[in-house]
C-alpha positions as CSV (number, residue, x, y, z in Angstrom):
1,X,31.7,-18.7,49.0
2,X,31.5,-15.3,49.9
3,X,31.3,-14.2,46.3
4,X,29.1,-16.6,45.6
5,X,26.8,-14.7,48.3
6,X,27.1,-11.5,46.3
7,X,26.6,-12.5,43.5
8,X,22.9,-14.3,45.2
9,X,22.0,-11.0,46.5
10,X,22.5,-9.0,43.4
11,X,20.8,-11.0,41.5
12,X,17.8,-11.2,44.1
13,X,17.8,-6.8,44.4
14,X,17.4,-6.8,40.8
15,X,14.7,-9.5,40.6
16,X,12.6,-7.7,43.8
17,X,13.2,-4.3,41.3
18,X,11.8,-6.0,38.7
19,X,8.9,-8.0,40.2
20,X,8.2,-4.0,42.3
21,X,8.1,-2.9,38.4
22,X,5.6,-5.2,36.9
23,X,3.4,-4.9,39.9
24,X,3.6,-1.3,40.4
25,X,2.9,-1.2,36.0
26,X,-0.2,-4.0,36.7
27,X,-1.6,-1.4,39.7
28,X,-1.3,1.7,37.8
29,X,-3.0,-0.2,34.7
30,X,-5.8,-0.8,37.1
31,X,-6.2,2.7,38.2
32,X,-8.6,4.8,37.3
33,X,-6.4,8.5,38.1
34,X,-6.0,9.5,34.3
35,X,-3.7,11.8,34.9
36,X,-1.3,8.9,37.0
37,X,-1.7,7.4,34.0
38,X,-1.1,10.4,31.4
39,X,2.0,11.1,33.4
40,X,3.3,7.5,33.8
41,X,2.8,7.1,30.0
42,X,5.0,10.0,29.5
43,X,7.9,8.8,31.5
44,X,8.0,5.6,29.2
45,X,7.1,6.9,25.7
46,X,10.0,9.4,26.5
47,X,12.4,6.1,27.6
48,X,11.4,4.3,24.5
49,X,9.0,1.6,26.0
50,X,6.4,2.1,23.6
51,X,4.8,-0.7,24.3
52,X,4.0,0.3,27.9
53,X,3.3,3.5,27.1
54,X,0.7,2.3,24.4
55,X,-1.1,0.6,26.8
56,X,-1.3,3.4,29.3
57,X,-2.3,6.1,26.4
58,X,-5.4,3.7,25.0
59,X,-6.3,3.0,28.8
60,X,-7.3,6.8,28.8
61,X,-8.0,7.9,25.1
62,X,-11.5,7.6,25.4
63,X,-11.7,9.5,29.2
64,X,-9.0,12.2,27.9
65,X,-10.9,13.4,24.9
66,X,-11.8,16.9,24.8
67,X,-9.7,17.7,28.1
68,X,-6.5,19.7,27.4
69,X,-4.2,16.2,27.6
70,X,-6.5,14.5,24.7
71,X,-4.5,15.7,21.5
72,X,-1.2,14.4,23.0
73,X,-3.0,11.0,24.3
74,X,-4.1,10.5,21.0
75,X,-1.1,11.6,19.3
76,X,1.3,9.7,21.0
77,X,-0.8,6.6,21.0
78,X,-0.3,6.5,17.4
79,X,3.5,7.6,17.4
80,X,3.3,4.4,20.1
81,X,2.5,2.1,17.8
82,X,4.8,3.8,14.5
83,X,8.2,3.2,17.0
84,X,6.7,-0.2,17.5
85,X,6.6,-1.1,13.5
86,X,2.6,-1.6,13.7
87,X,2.4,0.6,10.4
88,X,-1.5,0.2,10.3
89,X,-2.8,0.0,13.8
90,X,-0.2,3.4,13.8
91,X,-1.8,4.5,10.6
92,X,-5.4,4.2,11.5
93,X,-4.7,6.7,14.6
94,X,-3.3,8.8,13.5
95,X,-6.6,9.2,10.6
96,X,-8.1,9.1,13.9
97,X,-6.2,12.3,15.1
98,X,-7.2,13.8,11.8
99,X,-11.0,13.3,12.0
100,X,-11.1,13.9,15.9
101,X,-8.7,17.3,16.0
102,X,-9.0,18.2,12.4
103,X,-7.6,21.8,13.7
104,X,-5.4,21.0,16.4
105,X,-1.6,22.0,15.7
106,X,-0.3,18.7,15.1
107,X,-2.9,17.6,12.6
108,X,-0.8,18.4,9.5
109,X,1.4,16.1,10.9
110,X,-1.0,13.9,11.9
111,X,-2.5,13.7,8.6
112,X,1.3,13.3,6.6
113,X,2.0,10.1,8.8
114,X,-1.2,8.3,8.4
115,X,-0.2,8.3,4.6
116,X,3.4,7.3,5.6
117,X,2.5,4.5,7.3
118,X,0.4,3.0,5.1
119,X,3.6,3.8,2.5
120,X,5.3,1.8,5.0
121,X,3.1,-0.6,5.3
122,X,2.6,-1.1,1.4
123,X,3.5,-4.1,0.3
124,X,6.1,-5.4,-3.0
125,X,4.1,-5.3,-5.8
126,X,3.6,-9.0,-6.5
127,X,1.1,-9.3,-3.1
128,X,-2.0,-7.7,-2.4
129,X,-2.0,-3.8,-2.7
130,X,-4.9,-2.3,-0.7
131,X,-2.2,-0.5,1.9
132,X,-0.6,0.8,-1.9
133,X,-4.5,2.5,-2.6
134,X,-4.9,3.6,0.9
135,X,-1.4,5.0,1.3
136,X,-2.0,7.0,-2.3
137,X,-5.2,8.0,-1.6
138,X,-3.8,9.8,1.7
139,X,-1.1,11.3,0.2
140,X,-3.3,13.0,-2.7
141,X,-5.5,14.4,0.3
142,X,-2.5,15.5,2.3
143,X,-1.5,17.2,-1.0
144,X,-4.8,19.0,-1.3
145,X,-5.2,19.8,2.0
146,X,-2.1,21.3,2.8
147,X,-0.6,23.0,-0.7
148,X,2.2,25.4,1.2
149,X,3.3,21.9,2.9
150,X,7.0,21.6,2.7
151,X,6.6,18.0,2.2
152,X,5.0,18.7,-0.6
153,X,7.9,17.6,-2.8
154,X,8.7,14.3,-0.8
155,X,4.4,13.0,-1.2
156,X,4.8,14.2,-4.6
157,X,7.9,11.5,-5.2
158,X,6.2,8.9,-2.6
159,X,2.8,9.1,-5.0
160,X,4.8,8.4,-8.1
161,X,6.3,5.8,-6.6
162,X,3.1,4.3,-5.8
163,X,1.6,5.0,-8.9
164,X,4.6,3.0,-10.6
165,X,4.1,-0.2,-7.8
166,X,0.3,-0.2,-9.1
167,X,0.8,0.0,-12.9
168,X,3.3,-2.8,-12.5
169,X,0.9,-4.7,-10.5
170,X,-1.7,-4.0,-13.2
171,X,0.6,-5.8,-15.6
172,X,1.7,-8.4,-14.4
173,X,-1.8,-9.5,-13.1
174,X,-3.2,-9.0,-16.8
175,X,0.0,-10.7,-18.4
176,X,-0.6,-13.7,-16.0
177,X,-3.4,-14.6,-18.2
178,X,-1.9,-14.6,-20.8
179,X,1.0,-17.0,-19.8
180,X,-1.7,-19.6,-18.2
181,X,-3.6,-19.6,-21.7
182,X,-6.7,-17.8,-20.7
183,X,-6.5,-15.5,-24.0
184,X,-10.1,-13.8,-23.8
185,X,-9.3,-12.5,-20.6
186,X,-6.1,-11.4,-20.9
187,X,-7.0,-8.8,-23.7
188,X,-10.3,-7.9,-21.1
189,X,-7.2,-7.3,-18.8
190,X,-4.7,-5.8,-20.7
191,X,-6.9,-3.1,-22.2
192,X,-8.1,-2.3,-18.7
193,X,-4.2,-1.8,-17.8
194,X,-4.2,0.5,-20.9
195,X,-6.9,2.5,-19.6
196,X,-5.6,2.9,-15.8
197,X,-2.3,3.6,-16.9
198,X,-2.4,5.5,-20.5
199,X,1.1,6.7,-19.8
200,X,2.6,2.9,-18.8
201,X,6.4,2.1,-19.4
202,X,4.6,-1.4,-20.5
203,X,2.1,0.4,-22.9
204,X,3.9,-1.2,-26.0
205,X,3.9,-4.3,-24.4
206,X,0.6,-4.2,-23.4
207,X,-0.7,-3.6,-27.3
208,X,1.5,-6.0,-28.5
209,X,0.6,-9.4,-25.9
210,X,-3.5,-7.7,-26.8
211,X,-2.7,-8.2,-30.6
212,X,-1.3,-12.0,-29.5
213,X,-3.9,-12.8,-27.3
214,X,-6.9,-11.9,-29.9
215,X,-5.1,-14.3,-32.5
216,X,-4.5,-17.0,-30.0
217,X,-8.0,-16.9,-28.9
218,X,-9.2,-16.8,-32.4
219,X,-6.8,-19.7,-33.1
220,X,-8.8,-21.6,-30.8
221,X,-12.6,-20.3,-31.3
222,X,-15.3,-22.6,-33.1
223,X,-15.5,-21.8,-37.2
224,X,-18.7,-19.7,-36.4
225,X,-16.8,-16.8,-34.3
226,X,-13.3,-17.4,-36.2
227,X,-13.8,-14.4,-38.9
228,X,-15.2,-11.9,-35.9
229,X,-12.1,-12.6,-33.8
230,X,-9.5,-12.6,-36.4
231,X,-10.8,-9.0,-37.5
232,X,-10.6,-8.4,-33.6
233,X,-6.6,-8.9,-33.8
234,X,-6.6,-6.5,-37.0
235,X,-7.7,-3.2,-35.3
236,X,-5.5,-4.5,-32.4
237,X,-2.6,-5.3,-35.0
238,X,-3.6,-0.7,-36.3
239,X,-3.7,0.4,-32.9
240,X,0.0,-1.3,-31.9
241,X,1.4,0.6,-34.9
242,X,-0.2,4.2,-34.8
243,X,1.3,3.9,-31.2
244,X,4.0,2.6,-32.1
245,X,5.4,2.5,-35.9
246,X,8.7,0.6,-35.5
247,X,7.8,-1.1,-32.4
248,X,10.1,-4.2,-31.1
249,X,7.8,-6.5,-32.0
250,X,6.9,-5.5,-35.4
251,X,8.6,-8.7,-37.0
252,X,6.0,-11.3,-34.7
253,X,3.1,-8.3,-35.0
254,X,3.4,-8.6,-39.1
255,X,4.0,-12.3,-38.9
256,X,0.3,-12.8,-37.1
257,X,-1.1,-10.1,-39.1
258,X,0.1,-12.3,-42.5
259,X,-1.5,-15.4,-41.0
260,X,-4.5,-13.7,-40.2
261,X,-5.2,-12.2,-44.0
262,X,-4.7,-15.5,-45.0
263,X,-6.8,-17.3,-42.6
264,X,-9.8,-14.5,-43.5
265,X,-9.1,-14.9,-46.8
266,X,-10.0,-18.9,-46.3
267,X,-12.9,-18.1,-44.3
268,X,-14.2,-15.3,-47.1
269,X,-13.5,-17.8,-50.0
């Protein structure tokens, strides 16, 4: 009985601490003392309650900027949101840090994290890429801003991995074409691939499924465009080989090329 008692007023101390907590945290949010705020924000960004201190930091970013507590309000709300995992709200401050205290000492770093969140936040290559654009795009300005970085070397290896998630991306959107049947615009999209990405690891495959695609296509065209199209899958056919003499596929390349002399040949005659 008795420690049942204890054990009743332990848990009712720690449930008056907690309930003091919340209300003390719903008062201060209330408040309009910035530097309460600025101070309180501290105290849990330093204990790793981010999410407090988030709230506290953007209750004051606005009435803080300009003063000499505005940089770190600003900075630390983005950091806020980084230790939370919210890559892009984290991302977007810390551009905002940037544009707002474009001078400031921190705004190197500033300016390295908004690209590394949106890194972060990129996603595998098979889903939508506009974080992968953002997050290059931000790198390639960190690089030019700040050329005596010494990050330069890690952006350098981050771009190229981002450069490698896009041109596989690029493939494998134009190559889906190809494997659903639409033939006219998978050469449209594989030559647009070959363009973006002249130095591709999927350059020879992307001449080779251009040369299939123009024959397929052509396979299936009216009588009327049959001799343009074929002709269409010979300069593709002269292009795959000056690239790349004894490609992989120069057994099913020669094979389509035979058939095609021979169709144009019945067409001519």
């Amino acid at each position: 009985m008795v420690k049942k008692s204890i054990l009743v007023i332990i848990v009712g101390f720690f449930l008056f601490i907690f309930i003091s907590s919340g209300c003390k945290y719903s008062k201060l949010r209330k408040s309009k003392d910035v530097n309460a705020k600025f101070k309180a924000a501290q105290e849990y960004y330093e204990n790793e309650k981010y999410a407090k201190a988030f709230l506290l930091y953007d209750d004051i970013v606005l009435l803080s900027k300009g003063t000499k507590i505005g940089e770190e309000v600003l900075f630390k709300l983005a950091y806020s949101n980084y230790h939370m995992n919210d890559y892009i709200l984290a991302g977007y401050y810390f551009r905002k840090f940037v544009e707002t205290y474009p001078k400031g000492d921190l705004a190197e770093e500033a300016q390295y994290m908004s690209a590394y969140c949106y890194y972060l936040d990129a996603p595998k290559s098979k889903l939508d890429q506009s974080a992968t654009y953002t997050a290059l795009q931000e790198f390639e300005l960190f690089i030019t801003k700040y050329t005596n970085s010494p990050k330069i070397k890690e952006c350098n290896e981050i771009v190229d991995k981002l450069r490698t998630k896009l041109e596989k991306k690029s493939y494998e959107n134009a190559i889906l074409y190809y494997d659903i049947g639409y033939y006219r615009a998978a050469t449209l999209a594989l030559s647009n691939s070959a363009k973006d990405f002249p130095d591709s690891k999927y350059r020879e495959d992307i001449l080779f499924y251009i040369v299939k695609s123009h024959y397929l296509y052509a396979n299936n065209s009216i009588d009327a465009k049959q001799k343009e199209r074929y002709n269409k899958v010979n300069k593709a056919y002269k292009k795959l080989k000056s690239k790349f003499p004894e490609t992989k596929y120069k057994k099913e390349a020669d094979d389509i090329l035979n058939k095609v002399k021979r169709k144009l040949k019945k067409i001519n005659n």
